[in-house]
C-alpha positions in Angstrom: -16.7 -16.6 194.2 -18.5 -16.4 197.3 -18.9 -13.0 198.9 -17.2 -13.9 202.1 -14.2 -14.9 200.4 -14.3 -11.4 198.8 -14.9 -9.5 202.0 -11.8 -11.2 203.8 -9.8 -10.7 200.5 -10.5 -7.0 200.4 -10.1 -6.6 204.7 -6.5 -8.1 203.9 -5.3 -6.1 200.5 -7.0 -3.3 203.3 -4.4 -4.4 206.1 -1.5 -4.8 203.5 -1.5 -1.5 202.2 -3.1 0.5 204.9 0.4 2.5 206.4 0.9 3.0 202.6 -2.0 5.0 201.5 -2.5 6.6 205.2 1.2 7.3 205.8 0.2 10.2 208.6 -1.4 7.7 210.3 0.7 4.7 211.1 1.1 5.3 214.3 -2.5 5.7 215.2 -3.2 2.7 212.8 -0.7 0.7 215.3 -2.4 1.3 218.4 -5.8 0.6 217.1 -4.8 -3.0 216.2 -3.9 -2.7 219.8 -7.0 -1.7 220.9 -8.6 -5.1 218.6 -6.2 -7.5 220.0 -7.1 -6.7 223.9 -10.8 -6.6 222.8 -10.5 -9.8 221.0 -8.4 -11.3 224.1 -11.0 -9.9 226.7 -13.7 -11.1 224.8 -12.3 -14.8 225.1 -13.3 -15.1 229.4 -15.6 -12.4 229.8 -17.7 -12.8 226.7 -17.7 -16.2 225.6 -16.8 -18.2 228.8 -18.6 -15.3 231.6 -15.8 -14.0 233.3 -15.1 -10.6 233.1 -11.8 -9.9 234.3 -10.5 -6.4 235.4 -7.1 -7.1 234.9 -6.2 -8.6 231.7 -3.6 -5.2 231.8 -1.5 -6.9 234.1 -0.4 -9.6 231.1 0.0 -6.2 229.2 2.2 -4.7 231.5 4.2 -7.9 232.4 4.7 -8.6 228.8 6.3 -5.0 228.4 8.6 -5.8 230.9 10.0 -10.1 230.2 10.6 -8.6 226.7 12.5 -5.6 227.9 14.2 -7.7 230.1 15.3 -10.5 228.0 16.1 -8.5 225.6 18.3 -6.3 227.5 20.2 -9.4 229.1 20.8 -10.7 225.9 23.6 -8.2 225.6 23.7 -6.4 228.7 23.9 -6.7 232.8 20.3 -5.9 233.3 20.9 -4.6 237.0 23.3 -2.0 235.6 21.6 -1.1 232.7 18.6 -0.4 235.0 20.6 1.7 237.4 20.0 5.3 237.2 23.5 6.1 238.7 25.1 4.9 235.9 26.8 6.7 233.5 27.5 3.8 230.7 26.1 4.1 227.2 24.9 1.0 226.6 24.6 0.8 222.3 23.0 -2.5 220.7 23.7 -3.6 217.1 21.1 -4.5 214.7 21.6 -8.2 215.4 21.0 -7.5 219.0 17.9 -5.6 218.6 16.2 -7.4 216.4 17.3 -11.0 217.6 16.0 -9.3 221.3 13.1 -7.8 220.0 12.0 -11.4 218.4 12.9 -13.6 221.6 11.5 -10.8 224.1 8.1 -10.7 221.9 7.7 -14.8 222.6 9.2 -14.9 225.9 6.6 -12.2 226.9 3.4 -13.8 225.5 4.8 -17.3 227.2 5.7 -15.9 230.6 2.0 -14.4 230.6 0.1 -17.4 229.8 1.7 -19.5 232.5 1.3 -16.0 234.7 -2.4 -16.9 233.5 -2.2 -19.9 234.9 -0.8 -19.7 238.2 -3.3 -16.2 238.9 -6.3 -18.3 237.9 -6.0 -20.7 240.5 -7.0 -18.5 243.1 -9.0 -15.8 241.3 -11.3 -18.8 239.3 -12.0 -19.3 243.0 -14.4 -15.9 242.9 -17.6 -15.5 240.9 -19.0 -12.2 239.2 -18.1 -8.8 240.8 -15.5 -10.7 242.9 -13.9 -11.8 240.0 -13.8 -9.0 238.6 -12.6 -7.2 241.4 -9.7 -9.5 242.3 -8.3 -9.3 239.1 -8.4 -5.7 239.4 -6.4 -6.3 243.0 -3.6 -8.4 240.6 -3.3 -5.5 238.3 -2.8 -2.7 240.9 -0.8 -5.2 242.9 1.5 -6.0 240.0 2.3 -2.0 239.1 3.5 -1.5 242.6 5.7 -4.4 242.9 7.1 -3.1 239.6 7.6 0.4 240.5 9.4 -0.6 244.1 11.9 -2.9 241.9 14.9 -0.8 241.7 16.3 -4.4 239.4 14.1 -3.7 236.7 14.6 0.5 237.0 11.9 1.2 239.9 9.6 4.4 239.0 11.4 5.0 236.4 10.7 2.6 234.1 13.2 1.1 231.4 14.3 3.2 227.9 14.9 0.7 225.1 16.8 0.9 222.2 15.0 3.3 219.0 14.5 1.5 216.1 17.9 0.9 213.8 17.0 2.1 210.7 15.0 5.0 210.2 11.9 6.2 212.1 9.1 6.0 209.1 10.3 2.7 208.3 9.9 1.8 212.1 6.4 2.9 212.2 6.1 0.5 209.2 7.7 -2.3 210.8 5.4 -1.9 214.4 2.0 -1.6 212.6 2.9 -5.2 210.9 3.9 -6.5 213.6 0.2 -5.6 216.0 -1.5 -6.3 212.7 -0.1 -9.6 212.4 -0.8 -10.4 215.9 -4.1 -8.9 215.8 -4.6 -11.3 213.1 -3.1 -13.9 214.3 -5.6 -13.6 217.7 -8.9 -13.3 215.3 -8.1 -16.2 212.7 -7.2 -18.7 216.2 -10.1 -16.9 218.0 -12.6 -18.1 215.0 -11.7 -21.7 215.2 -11.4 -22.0 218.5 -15.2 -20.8 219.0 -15.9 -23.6 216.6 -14.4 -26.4 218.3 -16.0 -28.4 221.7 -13.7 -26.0 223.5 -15.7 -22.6 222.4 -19.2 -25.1 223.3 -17.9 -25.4 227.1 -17.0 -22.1 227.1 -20.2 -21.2 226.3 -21.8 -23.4 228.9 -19.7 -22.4 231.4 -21.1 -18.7 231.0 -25.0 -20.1 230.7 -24.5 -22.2 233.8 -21.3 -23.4 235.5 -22.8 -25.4 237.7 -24.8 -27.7 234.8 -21.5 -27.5 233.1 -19.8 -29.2 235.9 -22.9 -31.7 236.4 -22.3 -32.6 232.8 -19.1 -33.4 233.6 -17.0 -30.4 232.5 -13.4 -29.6 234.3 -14.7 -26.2 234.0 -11.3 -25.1 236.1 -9.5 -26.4 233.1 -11.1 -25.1 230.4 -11.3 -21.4 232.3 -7.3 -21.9 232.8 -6.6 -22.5 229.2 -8.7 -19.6 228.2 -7.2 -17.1 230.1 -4.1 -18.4 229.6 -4.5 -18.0 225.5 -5.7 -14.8 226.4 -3.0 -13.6 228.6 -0.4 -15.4 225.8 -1.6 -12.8 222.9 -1.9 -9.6 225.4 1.8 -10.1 226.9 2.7 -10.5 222.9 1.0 -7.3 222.6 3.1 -5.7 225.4 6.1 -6.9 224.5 5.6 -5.6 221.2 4.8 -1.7 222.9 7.7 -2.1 224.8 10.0 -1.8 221.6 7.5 0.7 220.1 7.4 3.2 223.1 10.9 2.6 223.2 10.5 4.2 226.9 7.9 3.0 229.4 7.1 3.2 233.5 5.5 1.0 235.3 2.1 2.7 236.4 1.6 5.2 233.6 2.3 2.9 230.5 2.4 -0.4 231.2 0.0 -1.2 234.3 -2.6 2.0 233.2 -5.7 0.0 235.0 -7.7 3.1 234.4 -6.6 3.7 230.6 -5.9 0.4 228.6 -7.3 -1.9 231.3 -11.1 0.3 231.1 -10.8 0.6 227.2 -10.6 -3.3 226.2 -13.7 -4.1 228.2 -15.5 -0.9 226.6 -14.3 -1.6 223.3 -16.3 -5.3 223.7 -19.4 -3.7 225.1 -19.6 -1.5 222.6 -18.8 -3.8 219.7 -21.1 -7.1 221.3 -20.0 -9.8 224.1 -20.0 -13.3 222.9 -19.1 -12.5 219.2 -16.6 -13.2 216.8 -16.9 -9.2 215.3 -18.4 -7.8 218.1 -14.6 -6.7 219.8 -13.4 -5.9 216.6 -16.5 -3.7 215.2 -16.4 -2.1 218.9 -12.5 -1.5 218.9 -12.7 0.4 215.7 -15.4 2.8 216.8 -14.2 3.2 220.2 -10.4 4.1 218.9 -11.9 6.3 216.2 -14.4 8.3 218.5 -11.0 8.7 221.0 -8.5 10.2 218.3 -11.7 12.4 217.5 -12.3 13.5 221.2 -8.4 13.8 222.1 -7.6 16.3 219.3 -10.9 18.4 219.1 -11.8 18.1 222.5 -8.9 18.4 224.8 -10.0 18.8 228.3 -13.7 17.2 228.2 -12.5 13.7 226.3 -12.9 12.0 230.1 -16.6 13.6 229.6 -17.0 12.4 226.2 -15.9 9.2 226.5 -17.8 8.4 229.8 -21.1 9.6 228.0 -20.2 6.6 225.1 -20.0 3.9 227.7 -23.0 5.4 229.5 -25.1 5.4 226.0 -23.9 1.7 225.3 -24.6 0.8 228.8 -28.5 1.9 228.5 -29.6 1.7 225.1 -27.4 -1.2 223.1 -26.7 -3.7 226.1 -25.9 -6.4 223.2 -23.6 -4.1 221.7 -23.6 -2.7 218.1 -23.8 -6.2 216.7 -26.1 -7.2 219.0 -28.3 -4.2 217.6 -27.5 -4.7 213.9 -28.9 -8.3 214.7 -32.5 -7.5 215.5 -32.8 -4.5 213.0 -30.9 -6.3 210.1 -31.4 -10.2 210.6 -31.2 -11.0 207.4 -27.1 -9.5 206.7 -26.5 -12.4 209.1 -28.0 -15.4 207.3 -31.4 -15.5 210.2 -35.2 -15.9 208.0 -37.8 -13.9 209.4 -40.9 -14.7 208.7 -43.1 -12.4 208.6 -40.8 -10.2 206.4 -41.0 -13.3 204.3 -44.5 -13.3 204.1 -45.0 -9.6 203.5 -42.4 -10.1 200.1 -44.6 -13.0 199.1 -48.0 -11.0 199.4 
């Protein structure tokens, strides 16, 4: 028995049981599986293909909304169930919920990737900072649309139905649904870096230009790419829609300076270009928050702006990156002259 087959047997029993033996943490345990599948998603264009976008949130806030909104027009008028004039009580059965919950969830991570699609046309057009910039520019764009869109409640936002049955056994029901998710993005993450796919990707951030000599569609393969990213990211809002069961437009679901700054620090800190590296960096990242946020109310801004300042200057290759050159040999690489010195 190999002792990676261990280690990923362990990490799931781990995953299976974790709301279980942590039961005052499920909610927390939730959002950091959030926190991995934006890392892992980012990590997909601005580690391993070069482009690092500033506005993955917009799939994130998007996704919140298709699934609130199919959902809600399932049953409902989605006009007057938006209105805040109106003095219905609008009540969904379980068949409802669940079966809107479940299309909403897909419709979300679907509508995203062709968003993906059609966004990438122009901003592929731009090239480092610009890049990152203009997606930025899509982000902030797409929050105020939302929030001037009295269809879809304006400012306001849209309340959701709470969770039929009761409200432990929700929390249960949301961490398996982001962990499954977040799963589901590593396991199709890891073979995709293994195919000829991941290879262009990764010579479309060494050079583009050799790429395309070499006779790459490089706008192609940076289409697809963000597109698989945007699909699992608007999953991932659709599935905090349900959870928050209330959200607005520029506080929750297009939050540019929370979410939208934590994925791409949570792959800095962890390594760019790695298969663990947004995972490793999610974890710490999430776990130094919850730290700051409850012991240090009032100076976590200061906090967590000295942690992207410390990874910025001394581990530029991330914590992976790091454990790489001090611990070679926990990742398979032969040095030599630590070779030589167990021989002499």
């Amino acid at each position: 028995m190999s002792k990676r087959f261990v280690f990923y047997g362990v990490l799931i029993a781990f995953i299976l049981i974790a709301p279980f033996i942590l039961p005052d943490f499920k909610t927390q345990l939730a959002t950091l599986w959030l926190m991995i599948i934006v890392a892992i998603t980012w990590d997909m264009t601005g580690g391993q293909m070069g482009y690092n976008s500033l506005g993955n949130i917009f799939f994130y806030g998007t996704g919140m909304y298709v699934a609130a909104i199919i959902a809600i027009a399932i049953a409902f008028d989605v006009g007057e169930y938006t209105n805040a004039f109106s003095d219905t009580i609008y009540k969904f059965t379980d068949t409802q919920y669940f079966l809107g919950a479940a299309l909403g969830v897909l419709g979300a991570g679907v509508f995203c990737a062709l968003c993906a699609l059609i966004i990438g046309y122009i901003t592929f057009g731009l090239r480092g900072p610009y890049f990152a910039i203009g997606t930025l520019g899509v982000a902030i764009a797409g929050g105020e649309l939302v929030s001037n869109w009295d269809w879809v409640g304006g400012g306001q936002g849209i309340s959701l139905p709470v969770y039929p049955y009761d409200l432990e056994g929700g929390k249960v029901f949301f961490y398996f649904l982001f962990a499954g998710t977040g799963v589901a993005a590593f396991v199709f993450a890891k073979w995709l870096y293994s195919t000829r796919f991941g290879a262009a990707l990764n010579a479309i951030r060494d050079d583009e230009e050799k790429a395309e000599a070499m006779g790459l569609h490089t706008m192609r393969y940076k289409l697809i790419a963000w597109s698989l990213s945007a699909f699992f990211v608007g999953i991932a809002g659709g599935i905090s829609a349900f959870q928050l069961i209330h959200f607005e437009p520029l506080e929750t679901a297009y939050q540019t300076i929370n979410l939208g700054i934590f994925m791409v620090v949570c792959v800095l800190l962890g390594g760019k270009g790695t298969l663990w590296g947004p995972v490793v960096g999610a974890i710490v990242f999430h776990l130094f928050k919850e730290v700051t946020w409850n012991y240090f109310l009032g100076w976590q801004w200061v906090a967590l702006g000295t942690l992207i300042v410390v990874t910025v200057v001394y581990f530029r290759d991330g914590i992976m990156g790091w454990l790489v050159r001090v611990r070679p040999e926990w990742f398979g690489i032969r040095v030599e002259s630590r070779e030589r010195e167990a021989t002499s």
